[in-house]
Backbone as CSV, one residue per row, in Angstrom:
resi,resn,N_x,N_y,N_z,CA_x,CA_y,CA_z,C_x,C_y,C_z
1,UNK,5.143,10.597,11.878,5.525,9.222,12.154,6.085,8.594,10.879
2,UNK,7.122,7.796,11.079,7.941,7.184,9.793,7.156,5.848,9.750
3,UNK,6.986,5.184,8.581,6.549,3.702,8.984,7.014,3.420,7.435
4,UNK,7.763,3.189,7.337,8.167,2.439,6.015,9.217,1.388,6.104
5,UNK,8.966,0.308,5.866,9.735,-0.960,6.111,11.070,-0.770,6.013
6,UNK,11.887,0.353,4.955,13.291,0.303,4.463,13.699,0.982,5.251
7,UNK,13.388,2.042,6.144,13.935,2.710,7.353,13.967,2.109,8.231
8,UNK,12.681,1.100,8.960,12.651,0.375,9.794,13.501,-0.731,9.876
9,UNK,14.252,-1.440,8.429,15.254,-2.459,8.413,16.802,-1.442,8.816
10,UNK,17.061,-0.310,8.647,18.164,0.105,8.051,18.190,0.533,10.419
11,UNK,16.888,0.333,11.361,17.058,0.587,12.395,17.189,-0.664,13.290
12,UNK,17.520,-1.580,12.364,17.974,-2.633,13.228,19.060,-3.811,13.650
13,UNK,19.148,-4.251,14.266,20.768,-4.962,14.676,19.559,-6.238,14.597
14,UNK,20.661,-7.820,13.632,20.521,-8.696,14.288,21.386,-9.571,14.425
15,UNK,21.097,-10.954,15.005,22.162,-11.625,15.419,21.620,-12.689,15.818
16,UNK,22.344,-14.377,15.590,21.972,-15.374,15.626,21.990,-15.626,17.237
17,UNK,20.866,-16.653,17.935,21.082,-16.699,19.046,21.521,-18.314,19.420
18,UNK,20.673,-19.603,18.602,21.181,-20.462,18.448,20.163,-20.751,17.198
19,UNK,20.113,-22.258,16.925,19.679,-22.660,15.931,18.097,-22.308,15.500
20,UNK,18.056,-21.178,15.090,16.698,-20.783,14.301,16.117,-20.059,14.999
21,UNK,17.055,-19.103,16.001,16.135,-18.121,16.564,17.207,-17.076,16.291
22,UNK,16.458,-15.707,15.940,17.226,-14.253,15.632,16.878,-13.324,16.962
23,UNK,17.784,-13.013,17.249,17.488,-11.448,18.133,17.269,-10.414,17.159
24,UNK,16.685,-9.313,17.514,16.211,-8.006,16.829,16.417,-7.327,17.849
25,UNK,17.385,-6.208,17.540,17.859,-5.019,18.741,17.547,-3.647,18.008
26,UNK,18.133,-2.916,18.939,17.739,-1.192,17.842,19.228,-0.860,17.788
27,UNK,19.345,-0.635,16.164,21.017,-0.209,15.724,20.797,1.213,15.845
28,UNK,22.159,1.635,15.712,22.853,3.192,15.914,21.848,3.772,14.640
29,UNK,21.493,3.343,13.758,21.167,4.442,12.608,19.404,4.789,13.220
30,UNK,18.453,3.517,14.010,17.514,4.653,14.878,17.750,5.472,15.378
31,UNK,18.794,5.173,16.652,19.001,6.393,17.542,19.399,7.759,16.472
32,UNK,20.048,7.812,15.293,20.441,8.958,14.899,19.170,9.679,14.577
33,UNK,18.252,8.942,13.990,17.244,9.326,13.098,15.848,9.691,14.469
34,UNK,16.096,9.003,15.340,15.238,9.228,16.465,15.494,10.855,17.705
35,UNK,16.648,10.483,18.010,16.676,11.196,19.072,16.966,10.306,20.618
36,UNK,17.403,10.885,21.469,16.664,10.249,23.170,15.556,9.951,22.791
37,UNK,15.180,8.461,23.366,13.917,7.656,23.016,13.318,7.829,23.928
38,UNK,12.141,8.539,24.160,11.020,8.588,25.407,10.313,7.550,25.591
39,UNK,9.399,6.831,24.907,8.717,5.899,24.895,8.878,4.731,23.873
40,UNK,8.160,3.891,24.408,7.881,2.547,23.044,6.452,2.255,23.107
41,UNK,5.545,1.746,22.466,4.824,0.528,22.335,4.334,-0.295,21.610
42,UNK,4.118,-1.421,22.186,4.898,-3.039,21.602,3.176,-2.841,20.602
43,UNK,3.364,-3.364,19.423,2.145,-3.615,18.273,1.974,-5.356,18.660
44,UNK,2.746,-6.393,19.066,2.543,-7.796,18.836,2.873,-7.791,20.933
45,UNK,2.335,-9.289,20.868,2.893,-9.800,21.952,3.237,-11.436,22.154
46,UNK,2.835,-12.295,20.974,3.164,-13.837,20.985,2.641,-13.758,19.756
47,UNK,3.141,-14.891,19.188,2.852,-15.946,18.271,3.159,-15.660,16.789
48,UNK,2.420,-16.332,15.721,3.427,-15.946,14.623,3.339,-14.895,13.640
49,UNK,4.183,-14.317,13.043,4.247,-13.012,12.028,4.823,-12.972,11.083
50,UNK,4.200,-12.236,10.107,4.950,-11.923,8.887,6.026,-11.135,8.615
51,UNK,6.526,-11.395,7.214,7.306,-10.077,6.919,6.806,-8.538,7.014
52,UNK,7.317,-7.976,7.373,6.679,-6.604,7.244,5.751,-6.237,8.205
53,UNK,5.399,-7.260,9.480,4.450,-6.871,10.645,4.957,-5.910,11.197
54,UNK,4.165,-5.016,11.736,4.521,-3.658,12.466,5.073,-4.534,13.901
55,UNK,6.080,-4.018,14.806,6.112,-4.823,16.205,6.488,-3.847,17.226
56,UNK,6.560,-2.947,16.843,6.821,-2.139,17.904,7.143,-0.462,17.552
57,UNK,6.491,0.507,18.019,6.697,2.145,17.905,7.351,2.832,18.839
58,UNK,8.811,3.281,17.872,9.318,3.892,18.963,9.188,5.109,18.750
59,UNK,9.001,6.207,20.165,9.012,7.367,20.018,10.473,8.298,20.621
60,UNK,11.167,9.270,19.694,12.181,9.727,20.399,12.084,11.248,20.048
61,UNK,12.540,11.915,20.773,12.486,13.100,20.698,12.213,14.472,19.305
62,UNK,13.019,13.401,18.206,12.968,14.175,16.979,11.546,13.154,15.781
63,UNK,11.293,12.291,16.459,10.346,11.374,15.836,10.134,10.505,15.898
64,UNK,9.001,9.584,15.332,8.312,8.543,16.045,8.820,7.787,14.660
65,UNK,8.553,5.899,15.101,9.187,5.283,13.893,8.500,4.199,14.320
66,UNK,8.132,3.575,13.233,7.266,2.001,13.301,8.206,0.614,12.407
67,UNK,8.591,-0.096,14.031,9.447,-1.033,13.289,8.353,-2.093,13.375
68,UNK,9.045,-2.727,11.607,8.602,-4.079,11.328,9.325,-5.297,11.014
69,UNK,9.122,-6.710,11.336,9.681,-7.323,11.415,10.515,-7.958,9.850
70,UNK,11.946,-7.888,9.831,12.510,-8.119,8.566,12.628,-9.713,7.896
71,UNK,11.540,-10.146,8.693,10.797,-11.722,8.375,9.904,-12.168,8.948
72,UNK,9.769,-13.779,8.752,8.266,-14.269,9.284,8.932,-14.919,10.097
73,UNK,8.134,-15.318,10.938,8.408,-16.201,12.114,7.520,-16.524,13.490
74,UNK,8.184,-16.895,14.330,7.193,-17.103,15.331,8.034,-16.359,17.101
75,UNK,7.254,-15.350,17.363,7.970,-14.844,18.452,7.947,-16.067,19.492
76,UNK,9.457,-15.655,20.373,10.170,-16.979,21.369,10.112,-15.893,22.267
77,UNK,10.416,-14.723,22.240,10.631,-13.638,22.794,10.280,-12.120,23.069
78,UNK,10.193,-11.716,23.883,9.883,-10.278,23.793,10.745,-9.269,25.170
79,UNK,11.271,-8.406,24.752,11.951,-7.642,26.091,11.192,-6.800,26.917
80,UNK,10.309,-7.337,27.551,9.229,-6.572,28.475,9.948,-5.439,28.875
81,UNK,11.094,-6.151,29.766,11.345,-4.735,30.672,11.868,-2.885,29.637
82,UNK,11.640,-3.002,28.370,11.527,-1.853,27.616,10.660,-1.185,27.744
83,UNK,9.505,-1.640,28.089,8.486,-0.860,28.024,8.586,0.346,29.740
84,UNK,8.991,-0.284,30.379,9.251,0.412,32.143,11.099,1.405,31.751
85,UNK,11.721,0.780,30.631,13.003,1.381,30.364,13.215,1.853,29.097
86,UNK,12.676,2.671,28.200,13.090,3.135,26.998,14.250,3.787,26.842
87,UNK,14.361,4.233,27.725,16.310,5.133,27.657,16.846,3.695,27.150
88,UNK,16.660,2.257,27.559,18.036,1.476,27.411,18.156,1.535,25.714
89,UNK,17.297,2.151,25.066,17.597,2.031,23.688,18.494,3.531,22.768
90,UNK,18.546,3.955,24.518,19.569,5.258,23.536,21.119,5.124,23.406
91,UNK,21.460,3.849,24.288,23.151,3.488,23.630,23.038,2.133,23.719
92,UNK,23.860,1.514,22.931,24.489,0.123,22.417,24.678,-0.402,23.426
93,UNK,24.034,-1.166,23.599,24.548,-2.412,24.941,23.432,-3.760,24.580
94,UNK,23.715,-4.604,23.602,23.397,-5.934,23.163,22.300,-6.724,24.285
95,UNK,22.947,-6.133,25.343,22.058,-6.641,26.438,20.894,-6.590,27.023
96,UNK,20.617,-4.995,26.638,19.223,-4.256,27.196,18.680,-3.940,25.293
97,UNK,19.730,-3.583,24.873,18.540,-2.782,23.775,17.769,-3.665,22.679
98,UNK,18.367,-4.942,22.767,17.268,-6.248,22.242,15.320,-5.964,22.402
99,UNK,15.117,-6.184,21.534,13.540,-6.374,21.853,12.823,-7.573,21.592
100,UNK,13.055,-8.372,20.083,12.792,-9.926,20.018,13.328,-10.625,19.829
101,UNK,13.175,-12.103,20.002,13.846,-13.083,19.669,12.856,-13.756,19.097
102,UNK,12.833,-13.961,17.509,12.235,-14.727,16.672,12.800,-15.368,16.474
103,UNK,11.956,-16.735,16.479,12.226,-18.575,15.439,11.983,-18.645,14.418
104,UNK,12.958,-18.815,13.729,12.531,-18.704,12.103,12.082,-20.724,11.527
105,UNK,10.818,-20.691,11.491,10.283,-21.522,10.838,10.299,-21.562,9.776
């Protein structure tokens, strides 16, 4: 299992959603380093977190990886339906492969 914060930043997409909230998606450099993603599961489920909180383990075929959050904040969001769909994180589509939407306080 990987769990080191600088891999876990270098596996993620983000992007402003409106004023003071970030989406967190899974970028192309997990999937390389992962594999087809079999599973996830979520480490948080509400309220607020630090830098560096673990939030979620993904598992893919060539290895498991523990992402943490690349700030503090307060979850607004979470993409449930990942947990019933982990494939949606094996190609780029902004739409499904999102997992949080943090408020940055």
């Amino acid at each position: 299992m990987i769990d080191k914060p600088e891999v876990s930043a270098s596996a993620l997409w983000l992007t402003p959603l409106e004023q003071g909230i970030i989406r967190i998606g899974f970028a192309d450099d997990g999937r390389e380093l992962l594999g087809p993603v079999q599973k996830i599961t979520w480490q948080v489920e509400q309220g607020r977190v630090h830098l560096g909180t673990p939030f979620l383990i993904v598992s893919g075929v060539n290895e498991e990886l523990t992402l943490h959050f690349p700030f503090a904040g307060r979850i607004a969001q979470i993409n449930e339906d990942l947990a019933a769909h982990p494939e949606w994180l094996n190609n780029r589509n902004d739409d499904l492969d999102w997992m949080v939407d943090l408020a940055i306080e």
